[in-house]
PDB file with SEQRES, HELIX, SHEET and CRYST1 records, atoms N, CA, C and O in Angstrom:
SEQRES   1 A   86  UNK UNK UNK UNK UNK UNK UNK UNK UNK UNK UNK UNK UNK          
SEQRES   2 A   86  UNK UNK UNK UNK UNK UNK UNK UNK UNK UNK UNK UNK UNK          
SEQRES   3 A   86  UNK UNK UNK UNK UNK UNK UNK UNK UNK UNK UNK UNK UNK          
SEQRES   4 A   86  UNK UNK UNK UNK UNK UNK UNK UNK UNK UNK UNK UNK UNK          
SEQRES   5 A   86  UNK UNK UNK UNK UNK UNK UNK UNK UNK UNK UNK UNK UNK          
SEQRES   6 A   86  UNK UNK UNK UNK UNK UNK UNK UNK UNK UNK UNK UNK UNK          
SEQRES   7 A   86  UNK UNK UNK UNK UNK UNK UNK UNK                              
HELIX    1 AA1 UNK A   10  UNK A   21  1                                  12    
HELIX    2 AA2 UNK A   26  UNK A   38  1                                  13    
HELIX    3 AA3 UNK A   78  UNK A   82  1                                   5    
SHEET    1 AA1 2 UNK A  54  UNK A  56  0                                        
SHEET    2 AA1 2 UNK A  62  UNK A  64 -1                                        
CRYST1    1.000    1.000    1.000  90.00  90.00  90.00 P 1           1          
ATOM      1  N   UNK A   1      -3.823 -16.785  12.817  1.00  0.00           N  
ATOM      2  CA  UNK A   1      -4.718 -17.057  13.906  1.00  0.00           C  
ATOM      3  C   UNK A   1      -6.091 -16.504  13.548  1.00  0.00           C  
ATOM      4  O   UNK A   1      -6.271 -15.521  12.831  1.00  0.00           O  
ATOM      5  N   UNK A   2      -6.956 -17.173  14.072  1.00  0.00           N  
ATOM      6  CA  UNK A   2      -8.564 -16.677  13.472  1.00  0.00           C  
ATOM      7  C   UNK A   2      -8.726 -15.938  14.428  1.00  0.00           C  
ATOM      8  O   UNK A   2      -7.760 -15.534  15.075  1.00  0.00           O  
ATOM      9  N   UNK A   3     -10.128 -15.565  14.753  1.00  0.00           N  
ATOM     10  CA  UNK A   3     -10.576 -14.364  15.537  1.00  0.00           C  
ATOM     11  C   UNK A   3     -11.987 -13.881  15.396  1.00  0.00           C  
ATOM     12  O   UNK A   3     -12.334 -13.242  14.403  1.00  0.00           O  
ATOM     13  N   UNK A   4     -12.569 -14.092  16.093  1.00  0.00           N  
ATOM     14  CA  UNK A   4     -14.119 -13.288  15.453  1.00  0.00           C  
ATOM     15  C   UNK A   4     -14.594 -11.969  16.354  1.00  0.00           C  
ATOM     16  O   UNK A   4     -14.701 -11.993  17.580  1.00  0.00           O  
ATOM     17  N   UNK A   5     -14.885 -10.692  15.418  1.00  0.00           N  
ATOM     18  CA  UNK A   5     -14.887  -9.659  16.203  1.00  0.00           C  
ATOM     19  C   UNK A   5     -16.090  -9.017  15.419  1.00  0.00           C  
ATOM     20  O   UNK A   5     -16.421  -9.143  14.240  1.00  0.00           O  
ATOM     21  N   UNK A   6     -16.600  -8.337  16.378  1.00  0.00           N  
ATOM     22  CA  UNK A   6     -18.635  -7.573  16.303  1.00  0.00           C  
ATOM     23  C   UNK A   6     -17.880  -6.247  15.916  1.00  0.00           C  
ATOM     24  O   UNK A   6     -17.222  -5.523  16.662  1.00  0.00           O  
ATOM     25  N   UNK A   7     -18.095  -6.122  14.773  1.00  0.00           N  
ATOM     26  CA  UNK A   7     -17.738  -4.981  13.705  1.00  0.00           C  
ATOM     27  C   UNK A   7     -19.782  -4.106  13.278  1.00  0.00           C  
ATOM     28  O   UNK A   7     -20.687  -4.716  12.708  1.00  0.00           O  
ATOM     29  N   UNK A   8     -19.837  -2.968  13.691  1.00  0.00           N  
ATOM     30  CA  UNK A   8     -20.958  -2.165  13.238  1.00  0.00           C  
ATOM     31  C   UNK A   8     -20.869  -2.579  11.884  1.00  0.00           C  
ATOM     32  O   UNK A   8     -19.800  -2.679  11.282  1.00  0.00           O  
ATOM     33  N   UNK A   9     -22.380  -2.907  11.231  1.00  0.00           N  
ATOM     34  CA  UNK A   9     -22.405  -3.519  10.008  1.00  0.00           C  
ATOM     35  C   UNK A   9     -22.181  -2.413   9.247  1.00  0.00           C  
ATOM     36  O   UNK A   9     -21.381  -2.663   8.345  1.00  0.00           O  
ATOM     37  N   UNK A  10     -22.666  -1.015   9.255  1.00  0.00           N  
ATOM     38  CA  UNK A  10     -21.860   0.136   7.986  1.00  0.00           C  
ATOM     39  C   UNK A  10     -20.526  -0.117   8.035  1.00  0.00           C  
ATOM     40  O   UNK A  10     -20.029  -0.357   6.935  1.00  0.00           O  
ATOM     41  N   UNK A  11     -19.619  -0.143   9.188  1.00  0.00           N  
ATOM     42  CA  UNK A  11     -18.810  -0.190   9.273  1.00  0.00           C  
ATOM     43  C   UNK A  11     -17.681  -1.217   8.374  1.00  0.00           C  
ATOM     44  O   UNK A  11     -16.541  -0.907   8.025  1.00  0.00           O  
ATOM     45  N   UNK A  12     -18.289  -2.315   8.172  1.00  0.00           N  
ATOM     46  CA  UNK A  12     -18.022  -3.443   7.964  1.00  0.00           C  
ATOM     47  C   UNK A  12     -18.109  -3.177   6.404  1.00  0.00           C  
ATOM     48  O   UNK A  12     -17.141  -3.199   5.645  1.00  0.00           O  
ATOM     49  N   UNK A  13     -19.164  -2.972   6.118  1.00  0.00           N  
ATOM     50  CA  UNK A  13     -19.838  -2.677   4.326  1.00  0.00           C  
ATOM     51  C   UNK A  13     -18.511  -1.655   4.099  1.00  0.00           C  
ATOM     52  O   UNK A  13     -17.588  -1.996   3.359  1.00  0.00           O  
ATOM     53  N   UNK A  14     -18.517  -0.303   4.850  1.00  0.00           N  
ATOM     54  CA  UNK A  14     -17.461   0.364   3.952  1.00  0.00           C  
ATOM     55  C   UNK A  14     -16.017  -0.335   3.759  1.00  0.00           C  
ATOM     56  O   UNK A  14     -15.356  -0.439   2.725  1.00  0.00           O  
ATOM     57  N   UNK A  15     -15.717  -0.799   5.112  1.00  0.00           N  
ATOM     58  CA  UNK A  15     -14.629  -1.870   4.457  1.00  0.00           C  
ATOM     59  C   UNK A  15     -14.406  -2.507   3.715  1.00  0.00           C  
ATOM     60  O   UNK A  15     -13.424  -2.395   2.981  1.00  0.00           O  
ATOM     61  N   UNK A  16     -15.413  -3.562   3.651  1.00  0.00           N  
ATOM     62  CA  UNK A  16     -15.365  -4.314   2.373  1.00  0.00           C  
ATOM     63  C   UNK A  16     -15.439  -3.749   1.270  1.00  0.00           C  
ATOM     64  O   UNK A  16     -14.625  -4.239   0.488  1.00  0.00           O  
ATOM     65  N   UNK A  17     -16.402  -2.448   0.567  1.00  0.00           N  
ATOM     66  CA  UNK A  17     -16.274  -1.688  -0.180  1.00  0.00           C  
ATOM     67  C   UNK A  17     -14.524  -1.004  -0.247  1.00  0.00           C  
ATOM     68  O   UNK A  17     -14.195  -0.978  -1.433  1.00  0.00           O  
ATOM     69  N   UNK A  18     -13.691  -0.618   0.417  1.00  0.00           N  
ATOM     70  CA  UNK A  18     -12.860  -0.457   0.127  1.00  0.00           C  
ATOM     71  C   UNK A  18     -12.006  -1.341   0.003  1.00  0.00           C  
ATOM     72  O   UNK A  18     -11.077  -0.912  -0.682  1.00  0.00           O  
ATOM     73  N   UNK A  19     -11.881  -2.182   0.267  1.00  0.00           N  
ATOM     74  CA  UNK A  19     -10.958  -3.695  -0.293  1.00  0.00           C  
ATOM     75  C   UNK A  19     -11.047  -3.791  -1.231  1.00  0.00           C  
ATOM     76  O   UNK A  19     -10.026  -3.645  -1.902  1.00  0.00           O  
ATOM     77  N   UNK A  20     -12.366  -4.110  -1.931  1.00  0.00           N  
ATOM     78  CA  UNK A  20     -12.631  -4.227  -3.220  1.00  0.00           C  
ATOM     79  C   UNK A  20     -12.144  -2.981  -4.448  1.00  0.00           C  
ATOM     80  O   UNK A  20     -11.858  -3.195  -5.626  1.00  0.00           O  
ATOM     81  N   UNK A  21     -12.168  -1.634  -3.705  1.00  0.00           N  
ATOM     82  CA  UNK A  21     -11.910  -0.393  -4.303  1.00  0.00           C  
ATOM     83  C   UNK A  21     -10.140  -0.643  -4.295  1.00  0.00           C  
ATOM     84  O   UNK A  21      -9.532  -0.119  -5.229  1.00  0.00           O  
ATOM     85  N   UNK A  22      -9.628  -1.142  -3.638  1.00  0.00           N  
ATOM     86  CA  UNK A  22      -8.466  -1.163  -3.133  1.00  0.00           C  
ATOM     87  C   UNK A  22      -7.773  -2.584  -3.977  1.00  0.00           C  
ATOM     88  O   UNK A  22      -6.555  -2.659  -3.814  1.00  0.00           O  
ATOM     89  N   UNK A  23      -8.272  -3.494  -4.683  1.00  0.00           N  
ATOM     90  CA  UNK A  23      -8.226  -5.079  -4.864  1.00  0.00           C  
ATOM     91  C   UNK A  23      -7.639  -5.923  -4.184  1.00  0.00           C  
ATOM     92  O   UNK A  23      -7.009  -6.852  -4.690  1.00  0.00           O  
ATOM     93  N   UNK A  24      -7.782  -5.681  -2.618  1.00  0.00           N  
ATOM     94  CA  UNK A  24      -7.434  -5.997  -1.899  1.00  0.00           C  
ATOM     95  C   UNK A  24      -8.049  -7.261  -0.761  1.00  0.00           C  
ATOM     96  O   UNK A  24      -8.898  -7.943  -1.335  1.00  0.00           O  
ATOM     97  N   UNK A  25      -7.921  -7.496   0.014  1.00  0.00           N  
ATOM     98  CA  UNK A  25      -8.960  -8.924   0.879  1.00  0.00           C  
ATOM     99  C   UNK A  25      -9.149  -7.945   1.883  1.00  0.00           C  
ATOM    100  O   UNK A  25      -8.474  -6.929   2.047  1.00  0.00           O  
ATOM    101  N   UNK A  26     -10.450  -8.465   2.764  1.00  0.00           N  
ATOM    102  CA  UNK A  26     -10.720  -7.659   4.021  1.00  0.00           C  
ATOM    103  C   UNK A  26      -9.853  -7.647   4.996  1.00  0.00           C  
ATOM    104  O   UNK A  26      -9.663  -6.641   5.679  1.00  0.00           O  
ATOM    105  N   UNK A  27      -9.163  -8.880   5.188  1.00  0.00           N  
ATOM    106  CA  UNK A  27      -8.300  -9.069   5.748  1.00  0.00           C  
ATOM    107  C   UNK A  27      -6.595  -8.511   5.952  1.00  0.00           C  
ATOM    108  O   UNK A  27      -5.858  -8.434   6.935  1.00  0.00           O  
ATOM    109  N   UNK A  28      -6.426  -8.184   4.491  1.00  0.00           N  
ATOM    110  CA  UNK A  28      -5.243  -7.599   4.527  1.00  0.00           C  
ATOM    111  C   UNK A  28      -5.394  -5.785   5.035  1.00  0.00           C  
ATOM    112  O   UNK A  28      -4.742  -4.907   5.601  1.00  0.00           O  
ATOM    113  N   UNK A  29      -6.527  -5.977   4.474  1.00  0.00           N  
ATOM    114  CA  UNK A  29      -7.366  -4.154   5.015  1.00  0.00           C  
ATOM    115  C   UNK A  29      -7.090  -4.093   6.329  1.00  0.00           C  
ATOM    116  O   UNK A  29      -6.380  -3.254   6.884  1.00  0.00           O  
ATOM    117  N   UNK A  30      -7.799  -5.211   6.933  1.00  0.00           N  
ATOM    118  CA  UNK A  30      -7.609  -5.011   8.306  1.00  0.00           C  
ATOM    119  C   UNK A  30      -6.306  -5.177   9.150  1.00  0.00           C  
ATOM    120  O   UNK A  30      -5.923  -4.546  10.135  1.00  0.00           O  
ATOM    121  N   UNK A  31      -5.782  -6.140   8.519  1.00  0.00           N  
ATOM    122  CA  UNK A  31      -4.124  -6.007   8.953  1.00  0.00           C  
ATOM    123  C   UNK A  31      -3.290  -4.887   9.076  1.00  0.00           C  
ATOM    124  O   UNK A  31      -2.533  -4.558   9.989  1.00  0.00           O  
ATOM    125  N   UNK A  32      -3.555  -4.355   8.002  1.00  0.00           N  
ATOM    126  CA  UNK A  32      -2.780  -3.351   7.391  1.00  0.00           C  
ATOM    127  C   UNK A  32      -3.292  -1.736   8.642  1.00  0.00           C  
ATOM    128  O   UNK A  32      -2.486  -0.828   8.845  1.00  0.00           O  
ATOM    129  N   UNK A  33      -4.690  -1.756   9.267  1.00  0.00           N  
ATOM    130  CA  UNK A  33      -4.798  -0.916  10.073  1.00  0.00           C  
ATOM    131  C   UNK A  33      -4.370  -1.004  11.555  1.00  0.00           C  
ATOM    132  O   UNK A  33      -3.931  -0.094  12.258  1.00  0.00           O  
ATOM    133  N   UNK A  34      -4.614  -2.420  11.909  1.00  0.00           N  
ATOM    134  CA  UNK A  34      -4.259  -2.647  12.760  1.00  0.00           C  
ATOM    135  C   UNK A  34      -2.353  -2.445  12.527  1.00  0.00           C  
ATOM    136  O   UNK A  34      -1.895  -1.669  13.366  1.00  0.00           O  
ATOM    137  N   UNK A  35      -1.885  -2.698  12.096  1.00  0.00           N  
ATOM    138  CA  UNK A  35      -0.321  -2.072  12.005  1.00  0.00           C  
ATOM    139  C   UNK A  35       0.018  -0.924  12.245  1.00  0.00           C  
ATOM    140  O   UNK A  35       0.892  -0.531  13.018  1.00  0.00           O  
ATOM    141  N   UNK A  36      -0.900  -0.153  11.363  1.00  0.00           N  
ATOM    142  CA  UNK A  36      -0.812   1.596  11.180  1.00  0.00           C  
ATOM    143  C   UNK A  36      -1.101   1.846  12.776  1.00  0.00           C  
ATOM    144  O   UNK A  36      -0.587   2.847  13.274  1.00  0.00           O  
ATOM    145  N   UNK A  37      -1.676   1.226  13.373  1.00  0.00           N  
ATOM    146  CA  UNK A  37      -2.215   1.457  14.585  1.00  0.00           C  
ATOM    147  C   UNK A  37      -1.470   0.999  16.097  1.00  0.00           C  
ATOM    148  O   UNK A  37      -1.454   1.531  17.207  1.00  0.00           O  
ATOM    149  N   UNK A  38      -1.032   0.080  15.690  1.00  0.00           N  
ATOM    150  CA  UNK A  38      -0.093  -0.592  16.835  1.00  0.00           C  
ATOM    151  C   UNK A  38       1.446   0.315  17.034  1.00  0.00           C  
ATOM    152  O   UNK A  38       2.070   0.732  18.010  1.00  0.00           O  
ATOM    153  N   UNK A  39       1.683   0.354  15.263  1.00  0.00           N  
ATOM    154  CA  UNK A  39       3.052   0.978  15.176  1.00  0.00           C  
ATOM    155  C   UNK A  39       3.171   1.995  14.492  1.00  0.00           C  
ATOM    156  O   UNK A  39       3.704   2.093  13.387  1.00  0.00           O  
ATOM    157  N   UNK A  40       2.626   2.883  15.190  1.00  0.00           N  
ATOM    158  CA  UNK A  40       2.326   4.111  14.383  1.00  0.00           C  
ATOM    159  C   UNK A  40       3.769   4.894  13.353  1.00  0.00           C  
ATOM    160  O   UNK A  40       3.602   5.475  12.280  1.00  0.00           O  
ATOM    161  N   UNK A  41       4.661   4.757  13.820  1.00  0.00           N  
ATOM    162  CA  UNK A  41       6.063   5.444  13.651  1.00  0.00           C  
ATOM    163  C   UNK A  41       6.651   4.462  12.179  1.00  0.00           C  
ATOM    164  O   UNK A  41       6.916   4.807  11.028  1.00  0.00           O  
ATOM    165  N   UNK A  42       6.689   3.053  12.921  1.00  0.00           N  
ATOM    166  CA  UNK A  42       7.098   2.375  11.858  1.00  0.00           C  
ATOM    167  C   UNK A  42       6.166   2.087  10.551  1.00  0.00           C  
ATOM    168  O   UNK A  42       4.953   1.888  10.599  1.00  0.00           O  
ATOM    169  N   UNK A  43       6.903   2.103   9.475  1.00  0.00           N  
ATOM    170  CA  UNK A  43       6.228   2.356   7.918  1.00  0.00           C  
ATOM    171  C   UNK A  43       5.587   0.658   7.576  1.00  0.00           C  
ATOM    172  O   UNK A  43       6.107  -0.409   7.901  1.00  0.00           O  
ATOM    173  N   UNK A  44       4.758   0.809   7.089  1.00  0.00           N  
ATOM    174  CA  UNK A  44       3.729  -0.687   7.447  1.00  0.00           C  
ATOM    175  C   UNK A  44       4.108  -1.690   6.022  1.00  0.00           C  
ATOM    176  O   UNK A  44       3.295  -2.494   5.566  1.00  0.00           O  
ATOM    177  N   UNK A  45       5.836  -1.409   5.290  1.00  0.00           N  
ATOM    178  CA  UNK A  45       6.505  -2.035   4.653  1.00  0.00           C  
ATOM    179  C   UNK A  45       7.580  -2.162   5.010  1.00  0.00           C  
ATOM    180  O   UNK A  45       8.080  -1.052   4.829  1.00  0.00           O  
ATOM    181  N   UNK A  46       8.296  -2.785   5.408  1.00  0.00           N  
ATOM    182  CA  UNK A  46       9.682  -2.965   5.875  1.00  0.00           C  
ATOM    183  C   UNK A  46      10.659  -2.635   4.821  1.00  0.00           C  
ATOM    184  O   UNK A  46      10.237  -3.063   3.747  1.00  0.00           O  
ATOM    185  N   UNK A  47      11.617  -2.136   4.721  1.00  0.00           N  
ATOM    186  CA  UNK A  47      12.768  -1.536   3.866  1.00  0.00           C  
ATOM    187  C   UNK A  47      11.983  -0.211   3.280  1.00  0.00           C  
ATOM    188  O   UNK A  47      12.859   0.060   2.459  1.00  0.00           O  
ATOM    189  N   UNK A  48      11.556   0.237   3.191  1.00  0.00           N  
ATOM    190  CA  UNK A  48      10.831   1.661   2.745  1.00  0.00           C  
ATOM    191  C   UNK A  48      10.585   3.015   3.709  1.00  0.00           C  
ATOM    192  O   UNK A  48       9.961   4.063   3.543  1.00  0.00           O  
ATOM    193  N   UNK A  49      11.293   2.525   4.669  1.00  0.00           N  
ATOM    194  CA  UNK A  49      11.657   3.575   5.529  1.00  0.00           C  
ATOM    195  C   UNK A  49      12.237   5.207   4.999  1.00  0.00           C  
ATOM    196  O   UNK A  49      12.277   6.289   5.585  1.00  0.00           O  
ATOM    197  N   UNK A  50      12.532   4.890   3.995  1.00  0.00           N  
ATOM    198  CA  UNK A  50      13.100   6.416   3.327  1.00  0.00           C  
ATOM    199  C   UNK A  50      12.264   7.534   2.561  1.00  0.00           C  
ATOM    200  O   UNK A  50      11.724   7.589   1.456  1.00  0.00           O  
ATOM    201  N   UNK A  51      12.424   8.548   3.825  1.00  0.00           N  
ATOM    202  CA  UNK A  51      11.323   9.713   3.857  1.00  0.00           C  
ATOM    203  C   UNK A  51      11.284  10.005   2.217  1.00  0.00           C  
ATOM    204  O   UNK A  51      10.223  10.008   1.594  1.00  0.00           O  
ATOM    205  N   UNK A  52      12.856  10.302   1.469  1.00  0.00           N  
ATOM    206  CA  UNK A  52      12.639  11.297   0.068  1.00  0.00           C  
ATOM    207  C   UNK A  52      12.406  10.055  -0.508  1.00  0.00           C  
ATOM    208  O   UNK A  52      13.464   9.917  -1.123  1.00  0.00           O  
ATOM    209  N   UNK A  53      11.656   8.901  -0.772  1.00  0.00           N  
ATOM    210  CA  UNK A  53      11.399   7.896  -1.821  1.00  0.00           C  
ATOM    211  C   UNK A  53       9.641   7.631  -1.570  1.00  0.00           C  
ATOM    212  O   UNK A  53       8.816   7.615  -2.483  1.00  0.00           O  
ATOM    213  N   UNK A  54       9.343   7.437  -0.118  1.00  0.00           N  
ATOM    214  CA  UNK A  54       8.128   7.088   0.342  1.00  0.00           C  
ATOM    215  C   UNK A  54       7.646   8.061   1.250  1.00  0.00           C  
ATOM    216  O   UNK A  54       8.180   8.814   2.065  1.00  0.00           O  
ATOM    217  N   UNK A  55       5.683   7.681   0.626  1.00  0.00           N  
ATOM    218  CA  UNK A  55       5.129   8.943   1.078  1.00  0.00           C  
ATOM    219  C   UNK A  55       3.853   8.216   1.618  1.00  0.00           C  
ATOM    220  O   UNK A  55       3.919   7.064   1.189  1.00  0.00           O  
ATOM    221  N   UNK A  56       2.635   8.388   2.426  1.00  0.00           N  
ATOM    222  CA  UNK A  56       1.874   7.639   2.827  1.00  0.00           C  
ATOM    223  C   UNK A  56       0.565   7.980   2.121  1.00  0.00           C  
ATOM    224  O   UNK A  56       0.176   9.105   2.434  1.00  0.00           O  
ATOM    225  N   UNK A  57      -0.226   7.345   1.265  1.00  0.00           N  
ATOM    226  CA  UNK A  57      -1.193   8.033   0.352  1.00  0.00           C  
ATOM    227  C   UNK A  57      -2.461   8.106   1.238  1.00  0.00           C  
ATOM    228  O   UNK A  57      -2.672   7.578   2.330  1.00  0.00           O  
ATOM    229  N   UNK A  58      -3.561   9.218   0.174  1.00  0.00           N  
ATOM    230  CA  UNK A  58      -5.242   9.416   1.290  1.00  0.00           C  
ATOM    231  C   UNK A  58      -5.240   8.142   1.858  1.00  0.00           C  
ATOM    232  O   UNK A  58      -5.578   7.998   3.033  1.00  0.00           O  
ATOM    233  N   UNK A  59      -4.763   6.824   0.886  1.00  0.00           N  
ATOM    234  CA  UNK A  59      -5.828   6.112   2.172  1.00  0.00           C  
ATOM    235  C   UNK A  59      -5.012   5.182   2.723  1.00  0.00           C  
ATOM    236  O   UNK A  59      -5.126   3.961   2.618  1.00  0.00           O  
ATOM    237  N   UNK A  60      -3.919   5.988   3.505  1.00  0.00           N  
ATOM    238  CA  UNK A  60      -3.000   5.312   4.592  1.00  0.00           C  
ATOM    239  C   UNK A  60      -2.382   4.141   4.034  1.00  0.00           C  
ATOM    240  O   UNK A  60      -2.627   3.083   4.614  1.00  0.00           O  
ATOM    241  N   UNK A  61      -1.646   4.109   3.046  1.00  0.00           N  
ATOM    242  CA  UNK A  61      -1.153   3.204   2.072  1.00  0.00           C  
ATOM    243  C   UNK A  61       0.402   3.484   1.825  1.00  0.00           C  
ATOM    244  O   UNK A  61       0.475   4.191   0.820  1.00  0.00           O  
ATOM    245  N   UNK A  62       1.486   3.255   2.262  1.00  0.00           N  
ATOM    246  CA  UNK A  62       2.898   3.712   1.594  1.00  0.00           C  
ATOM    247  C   UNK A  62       2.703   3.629  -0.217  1.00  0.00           C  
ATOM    248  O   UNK A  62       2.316   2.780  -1.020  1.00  0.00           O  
ATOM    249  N   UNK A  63       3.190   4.957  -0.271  1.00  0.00           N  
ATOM    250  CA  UNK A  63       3.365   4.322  -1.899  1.00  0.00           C  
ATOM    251  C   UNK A  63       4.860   5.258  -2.140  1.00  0.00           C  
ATOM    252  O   UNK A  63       5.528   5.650  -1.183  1.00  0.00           O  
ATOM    253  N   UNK A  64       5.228   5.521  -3.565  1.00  0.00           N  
ATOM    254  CA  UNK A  64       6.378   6.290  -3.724  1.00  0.00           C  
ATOM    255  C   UNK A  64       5.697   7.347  -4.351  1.00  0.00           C  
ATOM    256  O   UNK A  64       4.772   7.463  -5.154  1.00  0.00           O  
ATOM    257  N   UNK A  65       6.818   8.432  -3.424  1.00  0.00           N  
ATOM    258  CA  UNK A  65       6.637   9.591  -4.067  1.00  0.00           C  
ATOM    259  C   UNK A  65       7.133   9.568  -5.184  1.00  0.00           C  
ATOM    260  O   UNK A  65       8.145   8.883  -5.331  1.00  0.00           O  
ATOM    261  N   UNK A  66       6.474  10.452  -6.556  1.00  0.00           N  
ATOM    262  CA  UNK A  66       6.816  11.130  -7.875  1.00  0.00           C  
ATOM    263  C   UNK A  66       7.631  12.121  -7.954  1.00  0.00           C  
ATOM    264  O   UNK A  66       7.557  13.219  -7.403  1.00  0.00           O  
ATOM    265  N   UNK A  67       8.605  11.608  -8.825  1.00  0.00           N  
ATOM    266  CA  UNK A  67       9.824  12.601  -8.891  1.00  0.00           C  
ATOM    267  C   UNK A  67       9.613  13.014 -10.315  1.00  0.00           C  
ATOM    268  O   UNK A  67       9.816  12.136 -11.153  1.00  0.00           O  
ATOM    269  N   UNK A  68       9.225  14.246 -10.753  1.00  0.00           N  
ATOM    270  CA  UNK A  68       9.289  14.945 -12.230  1.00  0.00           C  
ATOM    271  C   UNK A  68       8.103  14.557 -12.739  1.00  0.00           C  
ATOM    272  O   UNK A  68       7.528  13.748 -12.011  1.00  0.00           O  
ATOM    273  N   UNK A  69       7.526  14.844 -13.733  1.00  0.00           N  
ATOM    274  CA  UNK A  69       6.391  14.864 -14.151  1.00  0.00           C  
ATOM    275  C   UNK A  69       6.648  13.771 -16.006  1.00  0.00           C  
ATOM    276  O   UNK A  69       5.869  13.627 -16.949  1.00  0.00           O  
ATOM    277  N   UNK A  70       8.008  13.272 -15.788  1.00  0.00           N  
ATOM    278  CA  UNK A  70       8.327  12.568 -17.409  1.00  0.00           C  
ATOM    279  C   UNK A  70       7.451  10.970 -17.871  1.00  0.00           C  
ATOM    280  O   UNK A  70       6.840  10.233 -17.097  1.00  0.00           O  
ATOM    281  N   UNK A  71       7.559  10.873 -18.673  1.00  0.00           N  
ATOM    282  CA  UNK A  71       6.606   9.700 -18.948  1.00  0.00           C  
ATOM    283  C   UNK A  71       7.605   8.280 -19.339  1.00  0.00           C  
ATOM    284  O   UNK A  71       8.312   8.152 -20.340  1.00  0.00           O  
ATOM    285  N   UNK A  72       7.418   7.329 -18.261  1.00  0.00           N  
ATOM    286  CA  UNK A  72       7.969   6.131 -19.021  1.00  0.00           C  
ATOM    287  C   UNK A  72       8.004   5.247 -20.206  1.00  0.00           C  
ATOM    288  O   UNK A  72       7.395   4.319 -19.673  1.00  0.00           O  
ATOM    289  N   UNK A  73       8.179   4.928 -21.083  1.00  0.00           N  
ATOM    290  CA  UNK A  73       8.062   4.325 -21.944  1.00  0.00           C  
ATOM    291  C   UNK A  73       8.570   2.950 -21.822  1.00  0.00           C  
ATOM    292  O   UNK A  73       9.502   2.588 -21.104  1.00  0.00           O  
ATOM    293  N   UNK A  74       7.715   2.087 -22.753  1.00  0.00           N  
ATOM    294  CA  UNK A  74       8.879   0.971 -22.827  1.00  0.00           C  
ATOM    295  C   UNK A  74       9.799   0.287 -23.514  1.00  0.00           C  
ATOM    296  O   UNK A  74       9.856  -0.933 -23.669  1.00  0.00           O  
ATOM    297  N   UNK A  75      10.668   1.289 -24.009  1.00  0.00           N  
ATOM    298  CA  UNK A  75      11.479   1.590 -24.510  1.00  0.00           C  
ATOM    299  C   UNK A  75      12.588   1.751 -23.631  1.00  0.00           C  
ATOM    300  O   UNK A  75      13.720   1.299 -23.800  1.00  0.00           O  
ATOM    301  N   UNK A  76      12.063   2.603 -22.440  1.00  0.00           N  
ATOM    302  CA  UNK A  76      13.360   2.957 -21.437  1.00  0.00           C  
ATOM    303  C   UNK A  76      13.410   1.393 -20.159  1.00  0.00           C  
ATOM    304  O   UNK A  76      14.339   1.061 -19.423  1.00  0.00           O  
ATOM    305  N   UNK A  77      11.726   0.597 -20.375  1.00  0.00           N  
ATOM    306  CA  UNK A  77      11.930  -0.052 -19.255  1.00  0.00           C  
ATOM    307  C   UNK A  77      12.576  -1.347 -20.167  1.00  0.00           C  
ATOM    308  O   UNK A  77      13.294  -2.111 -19.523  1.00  0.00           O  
ATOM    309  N   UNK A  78      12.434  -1.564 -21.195  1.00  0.00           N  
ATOM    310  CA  UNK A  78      13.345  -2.796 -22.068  1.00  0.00           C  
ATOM    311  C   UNK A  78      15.092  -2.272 -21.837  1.00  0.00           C  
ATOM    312  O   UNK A  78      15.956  -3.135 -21.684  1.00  0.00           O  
ATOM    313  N   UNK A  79      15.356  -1.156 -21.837  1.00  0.00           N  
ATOM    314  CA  UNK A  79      16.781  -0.952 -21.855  1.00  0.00           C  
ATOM    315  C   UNK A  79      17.037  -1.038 -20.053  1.00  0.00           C  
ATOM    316  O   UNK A  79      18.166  -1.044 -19.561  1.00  0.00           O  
ATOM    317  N   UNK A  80      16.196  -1.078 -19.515  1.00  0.00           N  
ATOM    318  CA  UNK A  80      16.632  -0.827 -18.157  1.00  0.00           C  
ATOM    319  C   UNK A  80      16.835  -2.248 -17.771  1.00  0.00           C  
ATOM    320  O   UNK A  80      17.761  -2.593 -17.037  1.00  0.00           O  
ATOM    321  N   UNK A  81      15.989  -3.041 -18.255  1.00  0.00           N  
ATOM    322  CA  UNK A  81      15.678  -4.498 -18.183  1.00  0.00           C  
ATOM    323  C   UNK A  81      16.813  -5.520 -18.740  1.00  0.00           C  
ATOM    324  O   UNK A  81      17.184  -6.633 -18.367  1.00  0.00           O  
ATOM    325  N   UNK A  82      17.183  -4.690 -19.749  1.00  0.00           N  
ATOM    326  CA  UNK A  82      19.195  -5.076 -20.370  1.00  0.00           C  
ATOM    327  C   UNK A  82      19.624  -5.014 -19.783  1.00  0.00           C  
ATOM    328  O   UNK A  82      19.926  -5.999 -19.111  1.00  0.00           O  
ATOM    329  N   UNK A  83      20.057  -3.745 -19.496  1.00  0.00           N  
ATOM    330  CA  UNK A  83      20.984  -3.289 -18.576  1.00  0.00           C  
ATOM    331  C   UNK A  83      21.177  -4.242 -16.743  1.00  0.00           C  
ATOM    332  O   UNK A  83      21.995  -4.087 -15.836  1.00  0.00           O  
ATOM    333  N   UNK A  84      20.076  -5.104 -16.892  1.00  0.00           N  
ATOM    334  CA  UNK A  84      19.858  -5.413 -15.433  1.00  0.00           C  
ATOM    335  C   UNK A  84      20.540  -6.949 -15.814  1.00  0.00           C  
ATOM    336  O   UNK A  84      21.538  -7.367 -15.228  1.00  0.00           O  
ATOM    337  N   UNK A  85      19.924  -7.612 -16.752  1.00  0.00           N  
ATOM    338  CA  UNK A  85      20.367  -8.690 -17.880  1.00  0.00           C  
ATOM    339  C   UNK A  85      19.006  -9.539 -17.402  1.00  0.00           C  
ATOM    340  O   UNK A  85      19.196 -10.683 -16.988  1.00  0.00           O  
ATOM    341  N   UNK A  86      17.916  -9.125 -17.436  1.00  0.00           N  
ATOM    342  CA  UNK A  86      16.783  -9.525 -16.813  1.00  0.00           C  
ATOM    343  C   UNK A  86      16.126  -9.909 -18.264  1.00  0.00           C  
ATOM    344  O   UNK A  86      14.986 -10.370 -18.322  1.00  0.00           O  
TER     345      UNK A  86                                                      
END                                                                             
């Protein structure tokens, strides 16, 4: 659905500046707050509900938390990728 809404023009600039920082569309920016905002409780990805896997980053973003400090290789992601028969 479209919509046209009187956004303060800094306001607007830093957004778009962060979309772009983000490689993201203005739109999904704005989606994505308006969610955080409507449903505050619920996690603004569906199935990622799990506190010890997901963590919400500075800029209000689910991402996964880091477990150990080891380095992937791809070496381990080709064998993982066997193992899957992918």
């Amino acid at each position: 659905m479209k919509t046209t809404l009187d956004i303060a023009d800094d306001l607007l600039l830093e957004a778009k500046a962060l979309a772009v920082r983000r490689r993201t569309s203005l739109k999904a920016l704005v989606e994505h707050a308006l969610q955080r905002e409507i449903y505050p409780s619920t996690p603004a990805v569906s199935g990622l509900a799990d506190k010890d896997l997901i963590e919400i980053s500075p800029y209000g973003l689910p991402r996964l938390k880091r477990k150990g400090t080891g380095t992937i290789t791809t070496e381990m992601v080709r064998q993982l990728m066997d193992e899957e028969g992918i």
